[in-house]
Kinemage of the C-alpha trace (Angstrom):
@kinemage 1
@onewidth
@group {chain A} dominant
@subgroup {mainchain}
@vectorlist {calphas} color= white
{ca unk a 1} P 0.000 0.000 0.000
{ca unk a 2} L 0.814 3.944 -0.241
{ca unk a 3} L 0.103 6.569 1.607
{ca unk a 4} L 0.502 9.907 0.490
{ca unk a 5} L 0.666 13.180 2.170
{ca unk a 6} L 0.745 16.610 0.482
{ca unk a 7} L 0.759 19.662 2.254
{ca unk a 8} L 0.800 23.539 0.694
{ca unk a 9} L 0.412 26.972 1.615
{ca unk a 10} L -0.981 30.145 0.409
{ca unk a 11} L 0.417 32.747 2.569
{ca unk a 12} L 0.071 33.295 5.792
{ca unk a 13} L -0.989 32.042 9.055
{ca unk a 14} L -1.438 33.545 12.755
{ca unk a 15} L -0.745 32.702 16.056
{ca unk a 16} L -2.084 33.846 19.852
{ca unk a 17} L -2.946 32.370 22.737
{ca unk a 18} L -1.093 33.051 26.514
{ca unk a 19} L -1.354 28.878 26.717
{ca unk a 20} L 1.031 28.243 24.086
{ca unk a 21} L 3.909 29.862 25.069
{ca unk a 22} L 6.126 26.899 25.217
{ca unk a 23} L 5.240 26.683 21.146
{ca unk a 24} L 7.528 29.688 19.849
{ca unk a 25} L 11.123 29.220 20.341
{ca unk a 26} L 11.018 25.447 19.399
{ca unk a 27} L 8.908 25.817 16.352
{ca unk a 28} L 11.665 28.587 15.504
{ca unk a 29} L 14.779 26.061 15.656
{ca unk a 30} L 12.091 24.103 13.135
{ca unk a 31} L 11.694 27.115 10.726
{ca unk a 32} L 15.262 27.294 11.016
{ca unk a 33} L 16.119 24.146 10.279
{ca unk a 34} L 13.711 23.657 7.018
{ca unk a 35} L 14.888 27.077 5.490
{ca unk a 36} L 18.683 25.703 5.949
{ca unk a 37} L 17.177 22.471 3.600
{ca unk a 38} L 15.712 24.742 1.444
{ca unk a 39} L 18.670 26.519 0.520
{ca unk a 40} L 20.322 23.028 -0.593
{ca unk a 41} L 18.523 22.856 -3.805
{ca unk a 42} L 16.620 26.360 -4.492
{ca unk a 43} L 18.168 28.964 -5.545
{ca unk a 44} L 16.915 32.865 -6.362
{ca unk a 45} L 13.709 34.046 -4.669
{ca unk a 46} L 12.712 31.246 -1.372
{ca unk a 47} L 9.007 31.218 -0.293
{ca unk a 48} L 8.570 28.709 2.752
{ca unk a 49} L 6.207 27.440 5.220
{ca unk a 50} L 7.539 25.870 8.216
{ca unk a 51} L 4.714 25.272 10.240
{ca unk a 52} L 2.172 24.339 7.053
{ca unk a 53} L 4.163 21.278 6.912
{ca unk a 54} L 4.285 20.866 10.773
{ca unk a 55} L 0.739 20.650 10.923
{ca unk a 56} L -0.023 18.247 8.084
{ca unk a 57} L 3.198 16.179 9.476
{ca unk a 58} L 1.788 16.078 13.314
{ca unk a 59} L -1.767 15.031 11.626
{ca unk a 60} L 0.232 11.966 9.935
{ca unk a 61} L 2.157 11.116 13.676
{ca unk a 62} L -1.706 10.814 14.902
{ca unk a 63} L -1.810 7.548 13.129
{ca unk a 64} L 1.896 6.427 13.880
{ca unk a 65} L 2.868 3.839 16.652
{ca unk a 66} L 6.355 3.491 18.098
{ca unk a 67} L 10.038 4.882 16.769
{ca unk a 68} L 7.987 6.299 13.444
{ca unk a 69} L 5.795 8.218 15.712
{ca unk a 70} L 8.583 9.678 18.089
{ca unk a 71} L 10.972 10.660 15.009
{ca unk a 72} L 8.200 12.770 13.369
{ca unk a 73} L 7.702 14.446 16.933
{ca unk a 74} L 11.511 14.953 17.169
{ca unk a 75} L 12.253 15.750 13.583
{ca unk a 76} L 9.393 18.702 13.972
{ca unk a 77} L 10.584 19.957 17.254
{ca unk a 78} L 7.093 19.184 18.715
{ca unk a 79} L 6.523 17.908 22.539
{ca unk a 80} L 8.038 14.229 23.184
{ca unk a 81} L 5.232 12.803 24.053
{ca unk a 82} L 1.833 11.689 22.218
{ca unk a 83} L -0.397 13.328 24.392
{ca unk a 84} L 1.739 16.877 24.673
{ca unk a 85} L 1.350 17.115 21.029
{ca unk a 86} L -1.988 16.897 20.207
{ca unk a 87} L -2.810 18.681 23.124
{ca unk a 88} L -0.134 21.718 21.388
{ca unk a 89} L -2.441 21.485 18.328
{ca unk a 90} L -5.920 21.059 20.039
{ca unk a 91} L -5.304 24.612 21.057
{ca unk a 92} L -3.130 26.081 18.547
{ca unk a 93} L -5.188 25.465 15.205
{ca unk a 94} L -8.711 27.077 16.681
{ca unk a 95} L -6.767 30.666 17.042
{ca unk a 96} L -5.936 30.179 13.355
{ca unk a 97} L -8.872 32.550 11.852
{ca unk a 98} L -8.520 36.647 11.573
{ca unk a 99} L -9.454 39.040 13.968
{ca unk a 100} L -11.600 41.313 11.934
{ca unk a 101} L -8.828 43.484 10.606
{ca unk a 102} L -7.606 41.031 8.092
{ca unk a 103} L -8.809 37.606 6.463
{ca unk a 104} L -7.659 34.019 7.535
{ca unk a 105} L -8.702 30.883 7.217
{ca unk a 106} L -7.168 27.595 7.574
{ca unk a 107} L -8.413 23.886 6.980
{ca unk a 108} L -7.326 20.135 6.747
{ca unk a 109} L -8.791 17.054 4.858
{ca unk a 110} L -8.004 13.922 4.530
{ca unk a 111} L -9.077 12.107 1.550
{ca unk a 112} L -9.823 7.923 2.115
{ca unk a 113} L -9.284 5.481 -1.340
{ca unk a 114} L -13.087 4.187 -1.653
{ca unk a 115} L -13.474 1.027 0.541
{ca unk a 116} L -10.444 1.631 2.103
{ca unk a 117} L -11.070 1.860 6.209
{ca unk a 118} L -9.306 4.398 8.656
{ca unk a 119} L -9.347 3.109 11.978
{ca unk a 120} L -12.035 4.968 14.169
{ca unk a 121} L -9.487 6.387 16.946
{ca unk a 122} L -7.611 8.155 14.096
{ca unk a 123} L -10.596 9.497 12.768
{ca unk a 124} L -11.598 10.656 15.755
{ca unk a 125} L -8.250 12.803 16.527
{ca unk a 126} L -8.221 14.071 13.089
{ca unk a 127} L -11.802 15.480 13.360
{ca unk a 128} L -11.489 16.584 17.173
{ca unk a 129} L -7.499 17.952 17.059
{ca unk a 130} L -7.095 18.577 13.673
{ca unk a 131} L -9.973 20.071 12.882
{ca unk a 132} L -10.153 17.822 9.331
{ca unk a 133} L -12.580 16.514 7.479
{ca unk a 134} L -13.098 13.408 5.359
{ca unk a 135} L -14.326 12.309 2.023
{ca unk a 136} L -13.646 9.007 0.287
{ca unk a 137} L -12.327 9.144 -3.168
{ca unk a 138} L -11.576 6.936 -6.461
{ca unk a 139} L -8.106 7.142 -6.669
{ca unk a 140} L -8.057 4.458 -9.307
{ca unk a 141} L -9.333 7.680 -11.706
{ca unk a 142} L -6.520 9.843 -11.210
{ca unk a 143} L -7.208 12.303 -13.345
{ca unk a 144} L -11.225 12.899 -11.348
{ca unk a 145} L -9.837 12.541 -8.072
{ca unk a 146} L -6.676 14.597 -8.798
{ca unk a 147} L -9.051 17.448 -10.105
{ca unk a 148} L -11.232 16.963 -7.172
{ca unk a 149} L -8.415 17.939 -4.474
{ca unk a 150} L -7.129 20.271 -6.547
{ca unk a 151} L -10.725 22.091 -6.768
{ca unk a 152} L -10.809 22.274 -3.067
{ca unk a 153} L -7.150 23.271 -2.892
{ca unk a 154} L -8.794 26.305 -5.141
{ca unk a 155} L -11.920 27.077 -3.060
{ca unk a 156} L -9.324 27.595 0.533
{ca unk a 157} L -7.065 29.544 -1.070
{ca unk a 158} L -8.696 32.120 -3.368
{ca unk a 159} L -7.924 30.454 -6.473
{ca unk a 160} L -4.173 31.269 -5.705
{ca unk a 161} L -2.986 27.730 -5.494
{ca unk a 162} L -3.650 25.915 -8.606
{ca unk a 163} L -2.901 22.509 -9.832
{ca unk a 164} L -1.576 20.970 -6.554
{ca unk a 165} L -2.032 17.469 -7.605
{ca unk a 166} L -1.126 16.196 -10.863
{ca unk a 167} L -3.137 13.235 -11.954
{ca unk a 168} L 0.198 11.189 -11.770
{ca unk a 169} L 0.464 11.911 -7.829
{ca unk a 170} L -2.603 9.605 -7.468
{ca unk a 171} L -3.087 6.356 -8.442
{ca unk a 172} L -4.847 2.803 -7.921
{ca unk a 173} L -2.212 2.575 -4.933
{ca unk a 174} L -2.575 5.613 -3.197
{ca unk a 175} L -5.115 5.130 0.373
{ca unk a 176} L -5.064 8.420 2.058
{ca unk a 177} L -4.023 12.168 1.458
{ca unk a 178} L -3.642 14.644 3.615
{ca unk a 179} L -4.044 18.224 2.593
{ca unk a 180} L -3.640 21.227 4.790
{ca unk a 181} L -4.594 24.824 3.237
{ca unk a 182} L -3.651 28.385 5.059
{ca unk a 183} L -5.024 31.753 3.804
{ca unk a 184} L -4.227 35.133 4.147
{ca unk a 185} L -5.143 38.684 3.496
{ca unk a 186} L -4.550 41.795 5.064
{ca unk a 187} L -3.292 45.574 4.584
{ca unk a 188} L -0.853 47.322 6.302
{ca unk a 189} L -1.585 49.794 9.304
{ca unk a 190} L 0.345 52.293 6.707
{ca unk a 191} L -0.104 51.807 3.518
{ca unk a 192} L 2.592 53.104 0.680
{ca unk a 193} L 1.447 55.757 -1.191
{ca unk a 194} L 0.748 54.436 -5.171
{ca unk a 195} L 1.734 57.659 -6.530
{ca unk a 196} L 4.943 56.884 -4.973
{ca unk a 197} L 6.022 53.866 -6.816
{ca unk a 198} L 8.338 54.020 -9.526
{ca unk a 199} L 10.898 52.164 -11.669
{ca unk a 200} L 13.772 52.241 -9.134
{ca unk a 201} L 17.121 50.104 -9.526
{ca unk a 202} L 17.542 47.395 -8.027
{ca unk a 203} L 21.479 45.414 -7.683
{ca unk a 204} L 20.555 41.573 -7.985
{ca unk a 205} L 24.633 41.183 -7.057
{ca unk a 206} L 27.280 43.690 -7.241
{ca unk a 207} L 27.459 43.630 -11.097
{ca unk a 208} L 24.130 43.422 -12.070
{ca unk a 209} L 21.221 46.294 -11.650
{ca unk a 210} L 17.946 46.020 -12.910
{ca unk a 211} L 15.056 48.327 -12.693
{ca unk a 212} L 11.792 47.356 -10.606
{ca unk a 213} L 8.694 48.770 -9.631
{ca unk a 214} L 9.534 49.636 -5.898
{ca unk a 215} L 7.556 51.232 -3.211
{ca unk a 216} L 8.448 54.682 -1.677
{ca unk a 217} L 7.690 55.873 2.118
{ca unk a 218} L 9.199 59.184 2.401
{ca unk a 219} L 9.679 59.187 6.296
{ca unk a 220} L 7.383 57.210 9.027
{ca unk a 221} L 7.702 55.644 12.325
{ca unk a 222} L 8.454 52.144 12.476
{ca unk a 223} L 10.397 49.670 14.419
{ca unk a 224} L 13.755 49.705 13.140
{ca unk a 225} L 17.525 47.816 14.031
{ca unk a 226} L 20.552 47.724 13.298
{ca unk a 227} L 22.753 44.554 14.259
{ca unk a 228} L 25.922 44.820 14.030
{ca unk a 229} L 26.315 40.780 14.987
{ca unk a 230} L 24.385 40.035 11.604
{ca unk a 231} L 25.795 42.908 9.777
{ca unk a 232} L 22.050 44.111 9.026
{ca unk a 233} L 19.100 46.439 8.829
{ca unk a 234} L 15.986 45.174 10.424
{ca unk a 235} L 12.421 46.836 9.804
{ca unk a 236} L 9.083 45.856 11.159
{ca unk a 237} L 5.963 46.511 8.723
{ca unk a 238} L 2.471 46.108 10.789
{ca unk a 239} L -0.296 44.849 9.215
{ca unk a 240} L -3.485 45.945 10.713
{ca unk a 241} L -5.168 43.336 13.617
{ca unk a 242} L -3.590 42.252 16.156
{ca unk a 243} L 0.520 41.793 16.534
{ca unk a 244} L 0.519 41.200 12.993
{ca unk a 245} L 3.717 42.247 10.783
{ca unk a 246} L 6.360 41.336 8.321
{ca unk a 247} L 9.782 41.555 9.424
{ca unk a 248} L 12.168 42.566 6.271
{ca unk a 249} L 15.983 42.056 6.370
{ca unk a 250} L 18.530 43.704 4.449
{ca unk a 251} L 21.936 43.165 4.782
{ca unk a 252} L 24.641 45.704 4.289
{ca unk a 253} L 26.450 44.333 1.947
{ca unk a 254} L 24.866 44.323 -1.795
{ca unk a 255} L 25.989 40.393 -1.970
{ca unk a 256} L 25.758 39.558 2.130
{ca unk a 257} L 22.348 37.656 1.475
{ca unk a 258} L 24.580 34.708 1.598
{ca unk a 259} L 25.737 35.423 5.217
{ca unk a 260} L 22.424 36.359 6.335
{ca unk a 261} L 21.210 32.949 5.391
{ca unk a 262} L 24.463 31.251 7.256
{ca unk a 263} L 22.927 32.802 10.764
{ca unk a 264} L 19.119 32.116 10.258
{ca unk a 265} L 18.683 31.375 13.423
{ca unk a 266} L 20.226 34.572 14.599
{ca unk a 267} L 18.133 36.359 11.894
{ca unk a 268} L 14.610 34.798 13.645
{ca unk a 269} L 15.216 35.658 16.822
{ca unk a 270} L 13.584 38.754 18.189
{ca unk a 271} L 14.894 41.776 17.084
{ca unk a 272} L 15.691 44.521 19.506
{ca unk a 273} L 13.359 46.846 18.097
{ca unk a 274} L 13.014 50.898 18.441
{ca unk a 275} L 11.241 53.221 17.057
{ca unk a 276} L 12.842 55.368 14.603
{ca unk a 277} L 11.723 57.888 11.715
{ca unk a 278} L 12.659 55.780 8.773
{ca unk a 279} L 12.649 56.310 4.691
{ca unk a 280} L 11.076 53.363 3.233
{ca unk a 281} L 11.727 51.706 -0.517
{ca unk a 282} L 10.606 48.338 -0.556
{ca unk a 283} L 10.278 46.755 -4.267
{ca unk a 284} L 6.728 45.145 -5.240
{ca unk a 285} L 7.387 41.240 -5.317
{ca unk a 286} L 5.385 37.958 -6.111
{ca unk a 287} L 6.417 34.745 -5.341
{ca unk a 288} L 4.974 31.139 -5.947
{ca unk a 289} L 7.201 27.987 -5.155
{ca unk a 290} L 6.916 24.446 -4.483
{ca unk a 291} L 9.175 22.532 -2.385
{ca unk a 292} L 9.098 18.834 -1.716
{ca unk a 293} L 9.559 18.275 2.315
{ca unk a 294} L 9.824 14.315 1.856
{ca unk a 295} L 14.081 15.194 1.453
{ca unk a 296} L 13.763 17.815 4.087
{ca unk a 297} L 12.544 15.711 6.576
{ca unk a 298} L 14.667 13.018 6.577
{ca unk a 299} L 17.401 15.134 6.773
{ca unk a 300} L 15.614 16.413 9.858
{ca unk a 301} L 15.606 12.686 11.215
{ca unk a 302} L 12.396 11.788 10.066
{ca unk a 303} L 13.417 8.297 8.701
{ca unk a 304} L 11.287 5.570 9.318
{ca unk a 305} L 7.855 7.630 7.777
{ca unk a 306} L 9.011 6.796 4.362
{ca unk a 307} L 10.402 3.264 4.499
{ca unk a 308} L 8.827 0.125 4.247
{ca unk a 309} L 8.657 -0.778 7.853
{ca unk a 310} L 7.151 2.519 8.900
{ca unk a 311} L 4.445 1.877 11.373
{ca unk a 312} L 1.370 4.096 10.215
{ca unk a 313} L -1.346 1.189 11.980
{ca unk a 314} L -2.932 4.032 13.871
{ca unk a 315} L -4.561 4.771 10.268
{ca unk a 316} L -5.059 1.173 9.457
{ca unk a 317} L -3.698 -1.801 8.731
{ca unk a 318} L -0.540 -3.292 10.307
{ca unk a 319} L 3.128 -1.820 10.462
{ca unk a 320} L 4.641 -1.840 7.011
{ca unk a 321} L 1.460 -1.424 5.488
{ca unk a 322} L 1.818 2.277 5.133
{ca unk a 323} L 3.920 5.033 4.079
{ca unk a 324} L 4.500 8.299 3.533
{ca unk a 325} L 5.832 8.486 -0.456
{ca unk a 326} L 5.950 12.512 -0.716
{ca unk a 327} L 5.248 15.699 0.438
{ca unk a 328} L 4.599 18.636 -1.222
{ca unk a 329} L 4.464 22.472 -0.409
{ca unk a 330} L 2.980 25.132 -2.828
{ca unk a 331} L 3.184 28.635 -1.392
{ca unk a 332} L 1.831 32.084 -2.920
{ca unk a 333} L 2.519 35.553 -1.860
{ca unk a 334} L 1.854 38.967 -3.299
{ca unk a 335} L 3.209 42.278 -2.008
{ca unk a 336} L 1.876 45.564 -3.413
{ca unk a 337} L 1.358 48.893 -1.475
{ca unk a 338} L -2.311 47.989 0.029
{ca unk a 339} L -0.291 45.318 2.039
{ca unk a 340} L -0.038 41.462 1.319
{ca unk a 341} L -2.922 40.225 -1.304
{ca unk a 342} L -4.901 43.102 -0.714
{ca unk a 343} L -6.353 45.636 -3.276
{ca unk a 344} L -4.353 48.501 -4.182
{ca unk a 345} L -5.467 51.743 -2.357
{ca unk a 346} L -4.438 55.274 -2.878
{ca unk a 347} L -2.708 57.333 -0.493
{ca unk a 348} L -1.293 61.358 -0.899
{ca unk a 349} L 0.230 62.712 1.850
{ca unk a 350} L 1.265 66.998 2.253
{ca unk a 351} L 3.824 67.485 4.649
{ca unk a 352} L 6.170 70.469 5.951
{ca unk a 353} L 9.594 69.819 5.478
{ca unk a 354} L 10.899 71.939 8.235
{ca unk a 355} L 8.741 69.535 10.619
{ca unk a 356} L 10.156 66.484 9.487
{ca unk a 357} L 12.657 65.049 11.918
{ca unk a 358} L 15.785 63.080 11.122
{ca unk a 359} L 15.080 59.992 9.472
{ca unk a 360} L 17.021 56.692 8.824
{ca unk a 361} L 17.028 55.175 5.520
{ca unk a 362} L 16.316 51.306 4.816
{ca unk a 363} L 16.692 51.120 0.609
{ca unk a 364} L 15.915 47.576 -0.062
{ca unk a 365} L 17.923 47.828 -3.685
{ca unk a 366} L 19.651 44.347 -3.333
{ca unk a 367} L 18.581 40.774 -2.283
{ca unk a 368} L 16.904 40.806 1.369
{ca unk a 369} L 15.423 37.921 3.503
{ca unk a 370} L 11.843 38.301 5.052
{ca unk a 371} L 9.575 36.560 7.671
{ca unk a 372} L 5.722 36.989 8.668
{ca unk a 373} L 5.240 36.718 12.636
{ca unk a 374} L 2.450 36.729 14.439
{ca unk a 375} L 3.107 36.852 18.423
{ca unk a 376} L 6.616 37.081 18.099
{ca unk a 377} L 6.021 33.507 16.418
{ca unk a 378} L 7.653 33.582 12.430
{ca unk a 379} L 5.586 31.726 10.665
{ca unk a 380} L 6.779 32.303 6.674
{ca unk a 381} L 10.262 33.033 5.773
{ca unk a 382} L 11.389 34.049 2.312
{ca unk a 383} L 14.118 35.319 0.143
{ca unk a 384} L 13.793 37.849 -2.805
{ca unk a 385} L 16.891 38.269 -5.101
{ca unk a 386} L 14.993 38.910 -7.868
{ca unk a 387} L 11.476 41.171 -7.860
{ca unk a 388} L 10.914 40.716 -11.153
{ca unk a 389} L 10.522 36.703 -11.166
C-alpha cells in the first residue's frame, strides 16, 4: 500500500494564545532548520512554510505507533510525548482565523481510497485535534480525483494555489491524502502611497542592476535595528489586527544575502526593536514555489515515515502497510502597497519639510530575507533576489 501526504500553503498564518507559550522558540529552531534544507537545492527568490508542513506532518504522527511516531515528533521539534502534542495542536489550530482586521482561514482534509477503512481512533483525533474533514475518493481515476483535491485546494485559497495534484500523484495505490490549506489577506496599518512607486534600480549582485517597480515611504515611524552581529538592517511593517507584521531584512552588503542565510537562526530571533523615523523603498514582489519536504525531513531525522517498515497502523492496517511516499508544499505571496494580497489603495500625503525630523534610511535595492510573525512567532520566511521573477 501507499500513503501519500501533500501539504501547501498560500500565505500566511497567525498565532495567539497566553497557553502556548512553550510553542515559539522550538517551532523557531524548526523554521530554522527547514529554510537551511531549502537553501540546498533552491536557488533565487525562497518562499517557505515551516509550520504548514508541521501541521499536516503532526496530523500523519496521529496515526503512527512506536520509533515512526517519536521521530516525526523529534524531527518537527514538537513535545516528546503523544499526548503533549496533540494537546499543542488542540489549542493552537482554533486561534488560526482573523481578527476582523484582516482575512484568515485555515483547513485540513483527509481524503480515504473508496473502501479503504481508517481506523475509528484516528478518525476521531483528526476530526477533534485537527480540525479535518473526510471524504472518500476513487483514486483508481486519477485524473477525477486529482481534479477533485485540486478544486478544493482552489476554493481555501482564493484560487491562488492551482494545480496541486497532478493526476500522476494519485493512483490505484494511493489510500489516504492529507491536505492542509492556510489563507491570508490583510493591509498594512500604513499603507505606501501608489503615486509613490516608480521604476527604481535594483542590484541583484554587485554587477548586475535592474530596474523594478519599488515602493516609496518618504519618512514614518516604524520599528527599526541595526545589528551589528548580523551585519544588518531590520524593519518591522504592521499589518493591521492584532501583533501582525512582516519583518524585512537587508543586509549591508549588496551580496551579504549569503551570510544572512548562514545565521538564520540569529536572523529569527527577536529583534531589539526601536522606534525610529525611517525612509522606506521596498520593491513590489510575487512569489509562488513548491518545495518537496519528503528530502527535508529526513534530513531532519524523520526516517522511518518513508520506508517500508514505517508503522502508520494508527490509520489502518498493520506496520509496514503504510507510508509516507511525498510531500509537497505550494506557497503564494503577493506584495503591493495595500499590504499582502490586498487591493491597491491610494494614499497622498502633504507634509512640511521643516517639521520632518531626522530619518534613517532602509533602501531595499539588493537581495533581502523576510519573515511573517504573528506573536513574536515567524511563521513564513522568504528570500527575494529577484522582484521581477
Amino acid at each position: 500500500m501507499r500513503f501519500v501526504t501533500v501539504v501547501f500553503l498560500c500565505l500566511v498564518l497567525t498565532w495567539s494564545g497566553a497557553s502556548l507559550q512553550e510553542f515559539p522558540s522550538a517551532f523557531n529552531i524548526f523554521a530554522a532548520a527547514v529554510y537551511k534544507e531549502v537553501l540546498k537545492t533552491e536557488k533565487g527568490n525562497i518562499l517557505v512554510s515551516p509550520l504548514s508542513a508541521e501541521i499536516i506532518t503532526a496530523l500523519a504522527e496521529a496515526g503512527a505507533k512506536d520509533v515512526t511516531a517519536a521521530e516525526i515528533r523529534s524531527g518537527l521539534r514538537l513535545p516528546s510525548t503523544e499526548e503533549q502534542t496533540r494537546s499543542l495542536f488542540v489549542k493552537l489550530l482554533p486561534t488560526l482565523k482573523g481578527d476582523g482586521e484582516f482575512s484568515l482561514s485555515t483547513a485540513n482534509k483527509i481524503y480515504v481510497r473508496q473502501n479503504f477503512s481508517i481506523k475509528d481512533e484516528f478518525k476521531q483525533v483528526a476530526t477533534r485535534v485537527y480540525l479535518a474533514d473526510l471524504e472518500n475518493l476513487d483514486f483508481s481515476k486519477s485524473d477525477e480525483a486529482a481534479s477533485a483535491v485540486n478544486k478544493w485546494v482552489e476554493q481555501q485559497t482564493g484560487h491562488k494555489i492551482k494545480n496541486l495534484l497532478k493526476p500522476g500523484d494519485v493512483d490505484g495505490s494511493t489510500v489516504v491524502i492529507l491536505v492542509n490549506a492556510l489563507y491570508f489577506k490583510g493591509a498594512w496599518r500604513r499603507q505606501f502611497p501608489k503615486f509613490a512607486t516608480a521604476k527604481r534600480k535594483f542590484h541583484t549582485t554587485s554587477a548586475e542592476v535592474m530596474d523594478v517597480e519599488s515602493m516609496l515611504e518618504h519618512g514614518a515611524h516604524y520599528n527599526y535595528w541595526e545589528s551589528s552581529e548580523v551585519n544588518a538592517k531590520f524593519l518591522e511593517l504592521p499589518f493591521k489586527g492584532d501583533d501582525v507584521s512582516m519583518v524585512v531584512i537587508l543586509p549591508n552588503e549588496r551580496e551579504g544575502v549569503g551570510a544572512l542565510e548562514s545565521q538564520i537562526e540569529k536572523v529569527l530571533e527577536a529583534p531589539h526593536f526601536t522606534k525610529e523615523f525611517v525612509e522606506v523603498v521596498l520593491p513590489k514582489f510575487k512569489i509562488e514555489s513548491q518545495i518537496g519536504f519528503k528530502r527535508i525531513l529526513e534530513n531532519l531525522g524523520v526516517q522511518k515515515a518513508f520506508g517500508r517498515d514505517a508503522d502508520f497502523s494508527g490509520i489502518a492496517g498493520d506496520k509496514g502497510d503504510l507510508f509516507i511516499s511525498e510531500i509537497i508544499q505550494k506557497t503564494f505571496i503577493d506584495v503591493d502597497e495595500a499590504g499582502v494580497e490586498a487591493a491597491a489603495a491610494t494614499f497622498l500625503s502633504i507634509r512640511a519639510a521643516s517639521l520632518v525630523p531626522h530619518k534613517k534610511q532602509f533602501i531595499a535595492d539588493h537581495p533581502f530575507l523576510f519573515y511573517i510573525q504573528v506573536k513574536k512567532v515567524v511563521l513564513f520566511v522568504g528570500k527575494v533576489t529577484n522582484p521581477q521573477h
